[in-house]
KEDOMAR-125215 format. One record per residue (C-alpha): chain; residue in three letters; residue number from 1; x, y, z. Coordinates in steps of 0.001 Angstrom, whole numbers, plus 524288, in hexadecimal, padded with zeros to 5 digits. Example, Ala and Ser with C-alpha at 12.3 -4.5 7.8 and 13.67 -1.06 7.14 Angstrom:
! residues 2
REC mol type seq    xx    yy    zz
REC   A  ALA   1 8300C 7EE6C 81E78
REC   A  SER   2 83566 7FBDC 81BE4
END
This chain:
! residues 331
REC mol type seq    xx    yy    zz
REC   A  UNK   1 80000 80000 80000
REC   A  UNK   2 8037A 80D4D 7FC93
REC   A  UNK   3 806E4 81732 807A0
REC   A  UNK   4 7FD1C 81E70 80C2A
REC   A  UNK   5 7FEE3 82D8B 80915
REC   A  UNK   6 803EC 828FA 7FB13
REC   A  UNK   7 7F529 823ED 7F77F
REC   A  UNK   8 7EE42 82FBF 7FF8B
REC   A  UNK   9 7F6DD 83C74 7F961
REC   A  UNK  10 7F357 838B2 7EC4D
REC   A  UNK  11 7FE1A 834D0 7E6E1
REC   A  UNK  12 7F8A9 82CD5 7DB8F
REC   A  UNK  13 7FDE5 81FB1 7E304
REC   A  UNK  14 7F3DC 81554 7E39F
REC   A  UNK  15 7E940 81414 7EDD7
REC   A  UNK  16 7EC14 806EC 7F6D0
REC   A  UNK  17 7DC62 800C2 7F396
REC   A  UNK  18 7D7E7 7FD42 7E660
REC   A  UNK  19 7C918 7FE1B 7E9BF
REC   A  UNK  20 7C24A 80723 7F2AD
REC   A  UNK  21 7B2FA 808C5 7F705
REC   A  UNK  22 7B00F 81786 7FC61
REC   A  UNK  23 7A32C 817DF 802F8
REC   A  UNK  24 79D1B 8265D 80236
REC   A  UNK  25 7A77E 82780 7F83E
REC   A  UNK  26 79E53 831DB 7EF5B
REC   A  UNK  27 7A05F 83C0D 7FAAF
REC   A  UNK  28 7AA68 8462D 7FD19
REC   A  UNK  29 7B538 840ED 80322
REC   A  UNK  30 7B11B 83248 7FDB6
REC   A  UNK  31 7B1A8 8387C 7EF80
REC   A  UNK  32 7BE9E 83C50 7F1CC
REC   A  UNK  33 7C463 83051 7F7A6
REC   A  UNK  34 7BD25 829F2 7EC20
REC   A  UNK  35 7C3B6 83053 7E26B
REC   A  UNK  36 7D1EC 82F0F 7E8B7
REC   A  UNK  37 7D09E 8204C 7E98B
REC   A  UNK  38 7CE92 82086 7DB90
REC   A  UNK  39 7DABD 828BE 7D883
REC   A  UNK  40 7E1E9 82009 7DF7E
REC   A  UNK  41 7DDDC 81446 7D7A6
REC   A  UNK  42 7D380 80FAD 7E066
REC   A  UNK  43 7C65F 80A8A 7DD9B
REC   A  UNK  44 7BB8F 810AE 7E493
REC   A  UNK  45 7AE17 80C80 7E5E6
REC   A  UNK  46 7A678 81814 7E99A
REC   A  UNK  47 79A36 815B1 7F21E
REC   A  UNK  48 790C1 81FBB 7F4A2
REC   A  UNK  49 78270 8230F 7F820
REC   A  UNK  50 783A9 831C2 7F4A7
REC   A  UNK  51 77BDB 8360D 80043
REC   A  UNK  52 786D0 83D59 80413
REC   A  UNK  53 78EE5 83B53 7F9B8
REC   A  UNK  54 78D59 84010 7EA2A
REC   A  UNK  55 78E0D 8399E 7DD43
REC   A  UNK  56 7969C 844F0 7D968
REC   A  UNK  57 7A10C 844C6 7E264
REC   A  UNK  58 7A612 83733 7DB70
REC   A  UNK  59 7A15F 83C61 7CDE4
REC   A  UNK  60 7B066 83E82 7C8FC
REC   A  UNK  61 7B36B 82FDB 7CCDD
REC   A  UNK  62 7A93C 82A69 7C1BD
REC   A  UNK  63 7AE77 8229F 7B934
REC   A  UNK  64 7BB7C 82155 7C12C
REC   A  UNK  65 7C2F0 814A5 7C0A7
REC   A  UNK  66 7C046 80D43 7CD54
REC   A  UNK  67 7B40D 81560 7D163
REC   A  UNK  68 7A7D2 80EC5 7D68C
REC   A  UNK  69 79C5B 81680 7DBE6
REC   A  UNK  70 7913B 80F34 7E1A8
REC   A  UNK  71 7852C 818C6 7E5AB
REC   A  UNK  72 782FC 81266 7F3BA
REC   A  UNK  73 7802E 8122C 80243
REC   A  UNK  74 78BC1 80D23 80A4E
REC   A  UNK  75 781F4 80889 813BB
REC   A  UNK  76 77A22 80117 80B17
REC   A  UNK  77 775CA 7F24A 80CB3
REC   A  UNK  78 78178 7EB1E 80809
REC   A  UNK  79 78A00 7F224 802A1
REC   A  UNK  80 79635 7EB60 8065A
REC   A  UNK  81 790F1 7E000 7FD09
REC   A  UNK  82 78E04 7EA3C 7F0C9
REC   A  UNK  83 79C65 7EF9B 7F0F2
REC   A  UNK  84 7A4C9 7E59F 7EB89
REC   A  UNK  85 7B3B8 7EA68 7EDD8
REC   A  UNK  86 7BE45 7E599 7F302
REC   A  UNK  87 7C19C 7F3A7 7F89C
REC   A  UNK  88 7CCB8 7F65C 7FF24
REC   A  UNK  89 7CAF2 801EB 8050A
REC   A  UNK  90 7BC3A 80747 80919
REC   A  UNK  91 7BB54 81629 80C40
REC   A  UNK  92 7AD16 817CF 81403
REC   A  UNK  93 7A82A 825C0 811C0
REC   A  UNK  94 79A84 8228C 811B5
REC   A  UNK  95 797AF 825E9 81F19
REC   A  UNK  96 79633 83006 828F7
REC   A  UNK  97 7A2EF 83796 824DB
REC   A  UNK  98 79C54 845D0 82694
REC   A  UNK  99 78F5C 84905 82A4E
REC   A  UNK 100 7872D 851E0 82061
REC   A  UNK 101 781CB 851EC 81371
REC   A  UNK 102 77C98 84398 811DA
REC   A  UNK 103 77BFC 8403B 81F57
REC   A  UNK 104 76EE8 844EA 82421
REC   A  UNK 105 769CE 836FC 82684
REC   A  UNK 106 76F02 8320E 831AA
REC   A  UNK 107 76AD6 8240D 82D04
REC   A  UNK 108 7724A 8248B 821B4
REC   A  UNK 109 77C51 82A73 828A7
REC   A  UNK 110 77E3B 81F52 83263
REC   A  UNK 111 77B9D 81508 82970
REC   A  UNK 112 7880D 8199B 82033
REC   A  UNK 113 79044 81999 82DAE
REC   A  UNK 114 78B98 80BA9 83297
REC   A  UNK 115 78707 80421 827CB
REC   A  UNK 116 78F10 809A5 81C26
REC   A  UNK 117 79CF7 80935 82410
REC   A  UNK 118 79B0F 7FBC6 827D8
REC   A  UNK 119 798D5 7F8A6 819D7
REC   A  UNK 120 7A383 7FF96 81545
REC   A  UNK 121 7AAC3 7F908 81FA5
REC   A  UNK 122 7A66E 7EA7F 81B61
REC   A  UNK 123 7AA39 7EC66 80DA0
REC   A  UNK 124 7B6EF 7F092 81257
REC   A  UNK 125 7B997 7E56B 81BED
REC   A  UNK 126 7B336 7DD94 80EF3
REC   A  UNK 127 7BFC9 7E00C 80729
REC   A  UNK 128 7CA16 7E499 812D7
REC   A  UNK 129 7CA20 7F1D5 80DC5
REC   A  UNK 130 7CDB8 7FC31 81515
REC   A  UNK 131 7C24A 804BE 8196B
REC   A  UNK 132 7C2C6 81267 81EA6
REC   A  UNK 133 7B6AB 81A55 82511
REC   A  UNK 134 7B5E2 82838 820F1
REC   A  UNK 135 7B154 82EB3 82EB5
REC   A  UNK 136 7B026 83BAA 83486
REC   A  UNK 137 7B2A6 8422A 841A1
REC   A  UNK 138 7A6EF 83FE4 849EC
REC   A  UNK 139 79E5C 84C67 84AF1
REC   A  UNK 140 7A168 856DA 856ED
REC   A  UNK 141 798D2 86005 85EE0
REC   A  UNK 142 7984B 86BC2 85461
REC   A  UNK 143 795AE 860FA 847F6
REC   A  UNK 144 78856 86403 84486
REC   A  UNK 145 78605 85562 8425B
REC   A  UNK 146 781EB 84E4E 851AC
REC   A  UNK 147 78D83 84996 857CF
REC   A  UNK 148 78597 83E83 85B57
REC   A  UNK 149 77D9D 83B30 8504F
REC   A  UNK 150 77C61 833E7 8439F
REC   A  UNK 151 78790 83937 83D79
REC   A  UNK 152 79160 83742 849D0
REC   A  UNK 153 78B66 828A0 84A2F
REC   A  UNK 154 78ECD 82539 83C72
REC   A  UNK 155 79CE8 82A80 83F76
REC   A  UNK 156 79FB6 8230F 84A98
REC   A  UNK 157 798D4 816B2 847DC
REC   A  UNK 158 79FEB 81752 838DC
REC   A  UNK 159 7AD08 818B6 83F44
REC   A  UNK 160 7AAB6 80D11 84CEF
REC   A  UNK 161 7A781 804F1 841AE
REC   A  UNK 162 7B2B0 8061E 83957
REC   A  UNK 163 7BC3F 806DB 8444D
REC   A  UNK 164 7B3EF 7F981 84998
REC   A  UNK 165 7B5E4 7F2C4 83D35
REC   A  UNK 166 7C4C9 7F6CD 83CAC
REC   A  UNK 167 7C697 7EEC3 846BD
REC   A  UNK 168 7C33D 7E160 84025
REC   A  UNK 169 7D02E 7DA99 839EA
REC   A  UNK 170 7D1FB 7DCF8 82CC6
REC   A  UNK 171 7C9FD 7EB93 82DD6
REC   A  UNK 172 7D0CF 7F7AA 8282C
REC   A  UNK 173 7C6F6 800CA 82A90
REC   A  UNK 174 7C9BC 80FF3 830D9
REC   A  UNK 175 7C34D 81D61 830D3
REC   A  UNK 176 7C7A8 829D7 82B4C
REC   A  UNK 177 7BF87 834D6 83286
REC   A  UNK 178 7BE33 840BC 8272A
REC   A  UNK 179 7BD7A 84ED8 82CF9
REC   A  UNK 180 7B7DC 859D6 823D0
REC   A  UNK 181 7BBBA 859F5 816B8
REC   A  UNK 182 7BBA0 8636B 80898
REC   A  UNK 183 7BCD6 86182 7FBE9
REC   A  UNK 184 7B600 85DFA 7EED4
REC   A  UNK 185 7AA89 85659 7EE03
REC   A  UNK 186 7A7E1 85C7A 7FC9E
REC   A  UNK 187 798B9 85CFD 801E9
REC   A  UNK 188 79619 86A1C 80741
REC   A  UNK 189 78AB1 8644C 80E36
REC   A  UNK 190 79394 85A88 816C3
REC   A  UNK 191 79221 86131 82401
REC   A  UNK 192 79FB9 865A7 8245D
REC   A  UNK 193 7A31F 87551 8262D
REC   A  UNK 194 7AABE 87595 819CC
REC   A  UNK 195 79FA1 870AB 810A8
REC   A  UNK 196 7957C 87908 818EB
REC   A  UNK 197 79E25 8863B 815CB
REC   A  UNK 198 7A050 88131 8077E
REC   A  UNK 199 7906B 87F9B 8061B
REC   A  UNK 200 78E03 88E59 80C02
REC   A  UNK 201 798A2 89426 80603
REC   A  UNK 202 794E1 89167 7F703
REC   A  UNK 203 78772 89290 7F924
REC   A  UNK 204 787B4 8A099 7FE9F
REC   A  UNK 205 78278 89EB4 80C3F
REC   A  UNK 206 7891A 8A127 81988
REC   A  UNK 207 79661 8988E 81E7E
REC   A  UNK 208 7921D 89592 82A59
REC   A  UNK 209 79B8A 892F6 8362F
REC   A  UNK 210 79927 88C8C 84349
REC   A  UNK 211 79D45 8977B 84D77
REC   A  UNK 212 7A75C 89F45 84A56
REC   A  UNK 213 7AAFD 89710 84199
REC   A  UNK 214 7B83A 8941E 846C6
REC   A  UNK 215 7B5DD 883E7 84841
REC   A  UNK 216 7C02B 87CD4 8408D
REC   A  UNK 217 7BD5E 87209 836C3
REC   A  UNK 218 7C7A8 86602 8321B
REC   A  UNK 219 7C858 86839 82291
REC   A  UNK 220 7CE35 85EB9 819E1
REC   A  UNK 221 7CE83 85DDE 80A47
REC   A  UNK 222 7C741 851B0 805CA
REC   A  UNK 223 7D3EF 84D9D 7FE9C
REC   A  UNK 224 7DB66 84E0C 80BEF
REC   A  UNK 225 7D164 84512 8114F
REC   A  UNK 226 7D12D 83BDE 80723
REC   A  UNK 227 7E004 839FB 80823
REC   A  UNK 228 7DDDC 836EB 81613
REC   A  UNK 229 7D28D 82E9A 815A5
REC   A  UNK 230 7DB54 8269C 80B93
REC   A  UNK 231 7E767 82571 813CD
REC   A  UNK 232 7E038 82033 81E49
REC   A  UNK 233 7DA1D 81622 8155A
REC   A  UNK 234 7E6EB 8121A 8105B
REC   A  UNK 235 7E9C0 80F5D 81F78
REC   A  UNK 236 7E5A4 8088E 8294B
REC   A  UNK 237 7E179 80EED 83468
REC   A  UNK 238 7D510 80C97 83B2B
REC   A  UNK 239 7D5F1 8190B 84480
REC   A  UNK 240 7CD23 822EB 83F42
REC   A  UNK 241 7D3D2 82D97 836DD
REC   A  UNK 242 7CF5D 83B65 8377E
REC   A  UNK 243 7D051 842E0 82980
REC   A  UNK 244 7CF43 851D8 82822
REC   A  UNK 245 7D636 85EF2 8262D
REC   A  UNK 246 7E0DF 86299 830F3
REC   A  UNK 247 7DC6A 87077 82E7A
REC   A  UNK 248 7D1AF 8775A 83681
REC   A  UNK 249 7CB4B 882A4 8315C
REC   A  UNK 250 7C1A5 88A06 83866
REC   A  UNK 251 7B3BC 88BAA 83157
REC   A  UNK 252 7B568 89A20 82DFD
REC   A  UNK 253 7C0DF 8958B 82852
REC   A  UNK 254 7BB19 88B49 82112
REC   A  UNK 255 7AFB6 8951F 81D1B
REC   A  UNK 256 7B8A3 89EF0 81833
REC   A  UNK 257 7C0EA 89738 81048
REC   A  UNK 258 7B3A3 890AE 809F4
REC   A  UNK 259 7AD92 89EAF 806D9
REC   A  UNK 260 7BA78 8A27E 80055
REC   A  UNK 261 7BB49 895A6 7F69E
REC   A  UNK 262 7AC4C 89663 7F428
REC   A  UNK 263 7AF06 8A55A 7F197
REC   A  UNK 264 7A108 8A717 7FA22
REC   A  UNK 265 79A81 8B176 8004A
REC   A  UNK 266 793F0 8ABAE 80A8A
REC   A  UNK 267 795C8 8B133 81892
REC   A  UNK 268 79BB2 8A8C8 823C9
REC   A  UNK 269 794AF 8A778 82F45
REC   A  UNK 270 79372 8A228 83B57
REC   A  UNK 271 7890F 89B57 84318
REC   A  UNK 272 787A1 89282 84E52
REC   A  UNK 273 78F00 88FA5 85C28
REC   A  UNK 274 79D3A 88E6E 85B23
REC   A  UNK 275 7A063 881C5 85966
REC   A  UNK 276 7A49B 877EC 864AA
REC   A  UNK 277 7B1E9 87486 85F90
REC   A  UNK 278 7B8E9 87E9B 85777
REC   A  UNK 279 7C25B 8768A 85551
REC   A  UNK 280 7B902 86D39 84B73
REC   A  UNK 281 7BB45 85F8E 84A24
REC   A  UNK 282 7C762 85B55 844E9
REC   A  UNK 283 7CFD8 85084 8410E
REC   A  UNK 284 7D9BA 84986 84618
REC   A  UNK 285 7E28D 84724 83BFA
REC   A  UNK 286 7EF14 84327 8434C
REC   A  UNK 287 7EDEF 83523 83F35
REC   A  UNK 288 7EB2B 836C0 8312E
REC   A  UNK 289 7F734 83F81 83124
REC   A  UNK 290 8004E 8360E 83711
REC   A  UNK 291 7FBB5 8296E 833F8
REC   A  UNK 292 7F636 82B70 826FF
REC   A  UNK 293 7FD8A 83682 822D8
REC   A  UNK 294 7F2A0 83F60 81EB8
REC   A  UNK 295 7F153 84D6C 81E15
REC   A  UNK 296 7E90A 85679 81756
REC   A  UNK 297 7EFA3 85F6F 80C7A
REC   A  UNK 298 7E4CF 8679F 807D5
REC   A  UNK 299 7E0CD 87344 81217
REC   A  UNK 300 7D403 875FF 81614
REC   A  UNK 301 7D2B8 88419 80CBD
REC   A  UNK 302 7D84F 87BF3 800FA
REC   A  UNK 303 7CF05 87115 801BE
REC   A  UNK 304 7C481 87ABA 80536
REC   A  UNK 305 7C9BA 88180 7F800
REC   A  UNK 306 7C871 874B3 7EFDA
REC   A  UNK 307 7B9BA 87190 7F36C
REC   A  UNK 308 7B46E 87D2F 7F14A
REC   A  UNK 309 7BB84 87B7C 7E3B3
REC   A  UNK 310 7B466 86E9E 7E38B
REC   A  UNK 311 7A813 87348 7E6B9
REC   A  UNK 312 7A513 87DC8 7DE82
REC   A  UNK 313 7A93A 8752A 7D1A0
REC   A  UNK 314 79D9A 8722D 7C936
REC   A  UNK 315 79ADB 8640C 7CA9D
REC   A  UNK 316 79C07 85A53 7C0C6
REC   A  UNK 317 7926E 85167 7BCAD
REC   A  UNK 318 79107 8435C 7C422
REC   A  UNK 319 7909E 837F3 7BBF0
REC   A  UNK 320 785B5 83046 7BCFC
REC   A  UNK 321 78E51 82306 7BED9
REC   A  UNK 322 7927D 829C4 7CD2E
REC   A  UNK 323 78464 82E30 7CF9B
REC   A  UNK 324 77EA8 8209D 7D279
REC   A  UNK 325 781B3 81449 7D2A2
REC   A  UNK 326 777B9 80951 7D242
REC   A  UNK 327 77413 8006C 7DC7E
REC   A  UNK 328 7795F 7F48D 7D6C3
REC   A  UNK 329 788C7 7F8B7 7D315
REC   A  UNK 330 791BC 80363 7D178
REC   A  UNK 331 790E7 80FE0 7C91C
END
């Protein structure tokens, strides 16, 4: 196997798996993982309901040597048996990675965590593949989401049953936990302060900060993330491994910078209590630094700079062969 960094910095050296399955792999960050894979000589099969993922965001992989998009639910009855493989490495994004757009049915939102991760899990212990859950930081007092509800559930039952099933013989499963992230192909509906200014800001209405808007947000460029997300997959840890930007801007900061690249004229203002921790939540990156060697390269106004490039590009067409796939078989 190929060291580690030499596969994630994109060098152009081959990828150590031949076949990978990405569940929620038409979303933002699953797009992009999808889509490095596949530079790296990979073959991906793309699953995907699209309730919070989109048709278009894998649109450019059409036609693509080694692409497979199936259009369905990764907590659906049997789907372990429907996916054929061997895989050798399974990246689980289909589950409760960020609250938001998508995630207003706490059913659904459970199911994905419980039911859909032990699938992915059994197709991976199917083939001895290695598996990796795409987490998040567990919601704190000022997250708008219940600390103690649906979504918070999903996270922790997800990640006590991956860490439970790491510890069978033969199990190479472990958890990456994914702070906020920018870039192309980026919802601004996904609950996260960036995408929230991004939304105001080119549609003319008020950026709107929590207290003085001096609480600080973790903000890493989805191409970052992906590296790290991969380097941990070409490892094996089973500690979880938190992912996001080492830099902490404050929200006016963030607002400012948004209202300059969107060239908006929309005030800033502030509402609401100050928030309980200032310091926002943030990750701890010391062991993806030393053990895994990973470190973001793209500051927080640069990636800021490339989505709202991304953004305000006219969209392309989606062909119809990534819209749907039928029940039976692949696109």
């Amino acid at each position: 196997m190929m060291p580690m960094a030499a596969f994630a910095m994109k060098t152009g050296a081959r990828a150590p798996w031949d076949r990978a399955l990405v569940t929620g792999g038409a979303g933002f960050v699953g797009s992009h993982l999808c889509t490095r894979l596949l530079d790296a000589g990979v073959e991906v099969d793309c699953l995907d309901d699209l309730s919070t993922g989109r048709a278009g965001n894998v649109a450019h992989l059409a036609g693509r040597h080694g692409f497979r998009f199936l259009e369905r639910d990764v907590a659906g009855p049997g789907l372990p048996g429907l996916l054929d493989g061997p895989y050798d490495l399974v990246l689980h994004l289909a589950g409760p990675a960020r609250p938001g757009a998508g995630w207003d049915r706490p059913p659904a939102l459970l199911d994905a965590a419980s039911t859909g991760t032990r699938a992915a899990l059994d197709i991976a212990g199917r083939d001895g593949a290695r598996f990796l859950l795409a987490s998040a930081p567990p919601p704190d007092a000022d997250d708008p989401f219940d600390a103690h509800g649906a979504y918070a559930e999903a996270l922790r039952f997800s990640e006590a049953l991956v860490a439970a099933r790491a510890g069978d013989p033969g199990a190479h499963a472990g958890i990456v936990r994914l702070f906020t992230a920018c870039g192309p192909r980026m919802r601004t509906d996904d609950g996260t302060v960036p995408g929230a200014f991004l939304a105001q800001a080119l549609a003319g209405r008020p950026v709107t900060l929590a207290g003085d808007g001096g609480r600080r947000h973790s903000l890493c460029y989805v191409d970052d993330l992906v590296d790290g997300v991969l380097l941990v997959a070409a490892g094996r840890s089973v500690r979880p491994v938190d992912l996001g930007g080492d830099e902490t801007p404050t929200e006016a900061e963030i607002a400012r910078r948004v209202i300059e690249l969107t060239g908006s004229d929309a005030p800033v203002t502030c509402t609401g209590r100050p928030p309980d921790d200032p310091a926002g939540p943030r990750p701890a990156t010391g062991f993806a630094h030393e053990i895994f060697g990973w470190m973001p390269g793209v500051t927080w106004q640069e990636g800021l700079a490339r989505t709202v490039a991304a953004l305000t590009e006219r969209p392309g067409p989606v062909p119809a062969t990534v819209v749907r796939a039928d029940e039976g078989g692949w696109a």
